[in-house]
C-alpha positions as a Markdown table, in Angstrom:
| # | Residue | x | y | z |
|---|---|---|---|---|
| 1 | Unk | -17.6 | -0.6 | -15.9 |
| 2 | Unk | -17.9 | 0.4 | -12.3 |
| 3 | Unk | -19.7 | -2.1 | -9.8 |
| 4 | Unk | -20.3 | -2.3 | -6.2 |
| 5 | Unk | -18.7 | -5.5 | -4.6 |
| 6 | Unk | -20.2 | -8.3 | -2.6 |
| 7 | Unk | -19.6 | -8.1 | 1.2 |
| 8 | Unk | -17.2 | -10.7 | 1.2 |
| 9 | Unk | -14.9 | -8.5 | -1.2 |
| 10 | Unk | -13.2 | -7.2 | 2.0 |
| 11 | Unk | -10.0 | -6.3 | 2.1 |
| 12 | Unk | -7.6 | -5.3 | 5.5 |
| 13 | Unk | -8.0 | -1.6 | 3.7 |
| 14 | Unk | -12.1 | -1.7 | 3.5 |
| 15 | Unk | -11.9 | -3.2 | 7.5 |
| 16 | Unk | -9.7 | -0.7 | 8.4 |
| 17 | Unk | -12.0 | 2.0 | 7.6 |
| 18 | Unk | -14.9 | 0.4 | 8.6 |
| 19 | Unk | -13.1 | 0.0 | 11.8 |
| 20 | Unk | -12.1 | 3.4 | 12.3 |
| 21 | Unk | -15.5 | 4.7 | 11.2 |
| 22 | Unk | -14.9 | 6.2 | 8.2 |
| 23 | Unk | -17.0 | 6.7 | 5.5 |
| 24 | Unk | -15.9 | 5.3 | 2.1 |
| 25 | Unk | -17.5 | 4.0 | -0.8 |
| 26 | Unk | -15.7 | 0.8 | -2.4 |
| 27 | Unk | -15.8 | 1.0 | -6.3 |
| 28 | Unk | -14.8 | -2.4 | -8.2 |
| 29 | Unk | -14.3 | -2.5 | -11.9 |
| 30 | Unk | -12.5 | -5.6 | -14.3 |
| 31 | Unk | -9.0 | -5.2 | -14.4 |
| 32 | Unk | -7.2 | -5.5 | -17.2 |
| 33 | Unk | -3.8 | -7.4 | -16.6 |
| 34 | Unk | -2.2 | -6.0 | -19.8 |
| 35 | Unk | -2.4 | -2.6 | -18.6 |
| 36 | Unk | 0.4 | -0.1 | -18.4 |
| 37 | Unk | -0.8 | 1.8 | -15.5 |
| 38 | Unk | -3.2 | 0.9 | -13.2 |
| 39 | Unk | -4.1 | 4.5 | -11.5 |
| 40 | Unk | -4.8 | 5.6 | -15.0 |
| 41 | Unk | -7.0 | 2.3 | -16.0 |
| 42 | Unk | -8.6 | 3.0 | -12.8 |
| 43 | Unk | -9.8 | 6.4 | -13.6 |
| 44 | Unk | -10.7 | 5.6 | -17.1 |
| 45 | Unk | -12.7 | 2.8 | -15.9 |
| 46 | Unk | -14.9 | 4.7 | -13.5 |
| 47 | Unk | -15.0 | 7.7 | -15.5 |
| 48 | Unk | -13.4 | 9.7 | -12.5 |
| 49 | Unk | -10.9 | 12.4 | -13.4 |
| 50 | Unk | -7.4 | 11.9 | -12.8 |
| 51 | Unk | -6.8 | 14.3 | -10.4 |
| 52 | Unk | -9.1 | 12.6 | -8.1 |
| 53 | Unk | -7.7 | 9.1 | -8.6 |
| 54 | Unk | -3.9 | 9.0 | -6.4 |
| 55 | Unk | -1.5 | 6.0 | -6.8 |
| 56 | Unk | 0.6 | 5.0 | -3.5 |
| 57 | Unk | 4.0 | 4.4 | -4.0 |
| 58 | Unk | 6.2 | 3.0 | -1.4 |
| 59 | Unk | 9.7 | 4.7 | -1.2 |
| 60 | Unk | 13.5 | 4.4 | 0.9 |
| 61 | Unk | 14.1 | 7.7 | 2.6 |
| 62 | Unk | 17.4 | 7.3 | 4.1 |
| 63 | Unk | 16.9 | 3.5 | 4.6 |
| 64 | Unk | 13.1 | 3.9 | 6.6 |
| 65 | Unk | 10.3 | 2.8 | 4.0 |
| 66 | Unk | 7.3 | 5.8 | 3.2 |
| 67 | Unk | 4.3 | 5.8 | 1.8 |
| 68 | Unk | 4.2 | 8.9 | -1.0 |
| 69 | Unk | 0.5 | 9.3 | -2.7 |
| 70 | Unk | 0.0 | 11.5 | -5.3 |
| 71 | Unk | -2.3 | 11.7 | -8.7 |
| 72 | Unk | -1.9 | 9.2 | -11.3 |
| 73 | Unk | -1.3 | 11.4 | -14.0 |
| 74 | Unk | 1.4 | 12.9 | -12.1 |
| 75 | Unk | 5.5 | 11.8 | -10.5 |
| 76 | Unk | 6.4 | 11.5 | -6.8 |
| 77 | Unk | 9.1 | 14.1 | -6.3 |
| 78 | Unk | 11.4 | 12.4 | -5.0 |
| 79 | Unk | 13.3 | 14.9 | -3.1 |
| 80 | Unk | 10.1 | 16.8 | -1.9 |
| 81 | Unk | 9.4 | 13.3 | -0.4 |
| 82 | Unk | 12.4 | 12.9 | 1.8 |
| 83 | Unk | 12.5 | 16.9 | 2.7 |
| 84 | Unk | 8.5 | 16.3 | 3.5 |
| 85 | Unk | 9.7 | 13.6 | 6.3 |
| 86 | Unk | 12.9 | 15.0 | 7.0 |
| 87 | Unk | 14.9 | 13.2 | 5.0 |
| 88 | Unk | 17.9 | 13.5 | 2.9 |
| 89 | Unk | 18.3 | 10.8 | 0.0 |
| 90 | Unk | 15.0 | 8.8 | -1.4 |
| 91 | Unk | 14.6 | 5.9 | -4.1 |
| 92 | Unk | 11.8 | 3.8 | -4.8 |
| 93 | Unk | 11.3 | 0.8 | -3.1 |
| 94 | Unk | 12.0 | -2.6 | -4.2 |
| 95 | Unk | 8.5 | -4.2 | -5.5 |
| 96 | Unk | 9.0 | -6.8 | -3.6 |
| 97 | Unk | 10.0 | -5.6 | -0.5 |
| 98 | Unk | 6.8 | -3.1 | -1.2 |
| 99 | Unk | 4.7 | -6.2 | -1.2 |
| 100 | Unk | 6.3 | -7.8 | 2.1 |
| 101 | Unk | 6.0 | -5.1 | 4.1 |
| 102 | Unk | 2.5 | -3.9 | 3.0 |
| 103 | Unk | 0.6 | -7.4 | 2.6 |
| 104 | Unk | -0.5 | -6.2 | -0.8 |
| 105 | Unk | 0.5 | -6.6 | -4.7 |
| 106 | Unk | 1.6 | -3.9 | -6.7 |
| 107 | Unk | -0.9 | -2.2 | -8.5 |
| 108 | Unk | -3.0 | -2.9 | -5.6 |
| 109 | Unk | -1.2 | -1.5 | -2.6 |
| 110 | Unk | -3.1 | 0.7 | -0.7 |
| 111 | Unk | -2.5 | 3.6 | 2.0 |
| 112 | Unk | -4.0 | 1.9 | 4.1 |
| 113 | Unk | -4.4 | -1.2 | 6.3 |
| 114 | Unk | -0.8 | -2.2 | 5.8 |
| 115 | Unk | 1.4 | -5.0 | 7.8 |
| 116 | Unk | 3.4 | -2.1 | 9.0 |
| 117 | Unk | 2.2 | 1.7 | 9.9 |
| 118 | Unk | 4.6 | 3.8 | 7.7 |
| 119 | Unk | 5.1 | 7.4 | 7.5 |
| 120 | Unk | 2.5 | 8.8 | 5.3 |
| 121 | Unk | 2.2 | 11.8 | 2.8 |
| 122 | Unk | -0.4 | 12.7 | 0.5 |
| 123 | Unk | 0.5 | 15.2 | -2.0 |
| 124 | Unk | -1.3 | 18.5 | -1.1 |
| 125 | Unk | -3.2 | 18.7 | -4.2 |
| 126 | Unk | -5.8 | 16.0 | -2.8 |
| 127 | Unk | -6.9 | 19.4 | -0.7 |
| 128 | Unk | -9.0 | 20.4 | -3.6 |
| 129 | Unk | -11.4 | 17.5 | -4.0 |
| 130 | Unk | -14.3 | 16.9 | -1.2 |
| 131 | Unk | -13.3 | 13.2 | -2.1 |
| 132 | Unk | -10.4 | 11.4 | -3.9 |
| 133 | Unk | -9.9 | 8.0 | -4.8 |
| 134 | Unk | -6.7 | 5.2 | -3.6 |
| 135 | Unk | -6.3 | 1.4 | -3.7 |
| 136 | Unk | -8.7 | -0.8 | -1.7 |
| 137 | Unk | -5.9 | -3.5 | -1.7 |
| 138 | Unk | -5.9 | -5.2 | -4.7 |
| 139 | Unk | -6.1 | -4.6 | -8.5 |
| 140 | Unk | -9.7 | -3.3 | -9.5 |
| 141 | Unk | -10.5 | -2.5 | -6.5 |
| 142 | Unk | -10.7 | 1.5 | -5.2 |
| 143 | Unk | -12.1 | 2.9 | -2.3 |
| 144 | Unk | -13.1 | 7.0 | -2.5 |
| 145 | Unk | -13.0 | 9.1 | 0.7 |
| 146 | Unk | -12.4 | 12.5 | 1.7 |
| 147 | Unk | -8.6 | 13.3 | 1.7 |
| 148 | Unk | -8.4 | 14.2 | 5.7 |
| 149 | Unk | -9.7 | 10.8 | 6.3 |
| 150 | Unk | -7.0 | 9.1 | 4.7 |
| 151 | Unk | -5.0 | 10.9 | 6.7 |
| 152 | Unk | -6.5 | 10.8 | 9.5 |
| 153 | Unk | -6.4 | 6.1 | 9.3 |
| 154 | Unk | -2.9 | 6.6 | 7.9 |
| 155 | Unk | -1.7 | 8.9 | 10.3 |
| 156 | Unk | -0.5 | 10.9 | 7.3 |
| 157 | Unk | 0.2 | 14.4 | 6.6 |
| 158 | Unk | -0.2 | 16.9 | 3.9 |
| 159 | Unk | 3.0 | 18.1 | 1.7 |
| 160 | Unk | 3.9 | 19.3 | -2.0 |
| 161 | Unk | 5.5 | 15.8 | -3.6 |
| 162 | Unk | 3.9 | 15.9 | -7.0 |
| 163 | Unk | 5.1 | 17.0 | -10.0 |
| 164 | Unk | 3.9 | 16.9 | -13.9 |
| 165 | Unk | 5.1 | 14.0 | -16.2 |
C-alpha cells in the first residue's frame, strides 16, 4: 500500500532533487524482504505499470562503472550499454562494489545522489511517459519524476539499452 513518508525519510536522492529544484513526488510502500525482484514489487505495490517503474543497474564498461536504467519488466542490453557510452566490452558490476561506490544497498540504489557522478543512460523508452518512477535510495522507497529531469540531476542521456525478457 502506497504512503507518503515523514520529512525525516530523506535520503541523499530526495536532497538531491530538492536541491536541484526538481519536482518529484516520494512514494513509500512495506517492503517485502523475501521478494524476487524489487522493481516489480515496487510496481505491484503502487499499482503503477511496469513500464513506468525503471530499475538502475550499475555496470563495467571497459573497467569505468555506469549507471544503465531501464524498465523492470525488461534486461539491460548489455552491448547497447557500452556502444551508448562508447564502449566496447560491458558486465555487471559487482554488488558490492555497486554499494561502495553509490552509498546505497541493492535493491535500493538510485540514479541519483550517488558518492560518485557516473555516466548515466536511461533507456529511451522512459520518452513515452510524462513521468516515470526510480529508486529513492533504499528498499520501499521510489521517487516519480519526469524522465528529462532525471536526466537532467544525473547528467544522463537518452539511448536504446532495453530489451524484452
Amino acid at each position: 500500500m502506497a504512503k507518503k513518508p515523514d520529512a525525516t525519510a530523506g535520503t541523499p536522492a530526495t536532497v538531491a532533487l530538492a536541491r536541484a529544484g526538481i519536482r518529484f513526488t516520494a512514494l513509500a510502500y512495506e517492503h517485502d524482504p523475501r521478494a524476487a525482484a524489487y522493481g516489480l514489487e515496487a510496481a505491484e505495490k503502487l499499482g503503477i505499470p511496469p513500464d513506468r517503474v525503471f530499475k538502475t543497474l550499475l555496470v563495467s564498461v571497459d573497467g569505468s562503472l555506469v549507471v544503465g536504467i531501464v524498465p523492470v519488466a525488461e534486461q539491460l542490453d548489455l552491448k547497447a550499454l557500452a556502444a551508448a557510452v562508447g564502449g566496447k566490452r560491458a558486465e555487471m558490476a559487482d554488488p558490492a562494489l555497486a554499494e561502495r561506490r553509490t552509498g546505497y544497498v541493492v535493491g535500493g540504489i538510485s540514479p541519483i545522489g550517488q558518492k560518485v557522478a557516473l555516466p548515466t543512460v536511461l533507456d529511451e523508452s522512459a520518452i513515452l511517459h510524462e513521468t516515470i518512477l526510480v529508486s529513492g535510495g533504499r528498499r520501499g522507497l521510489d521517487l516519480e519524476l519526469a524522465p528529462d529531469d532525471l536526466l537532467a540531476v544525473t547528467d544522463g542521456r537518452y539511448a536504446p539499452i532495453a530489451r524484452a525478457r
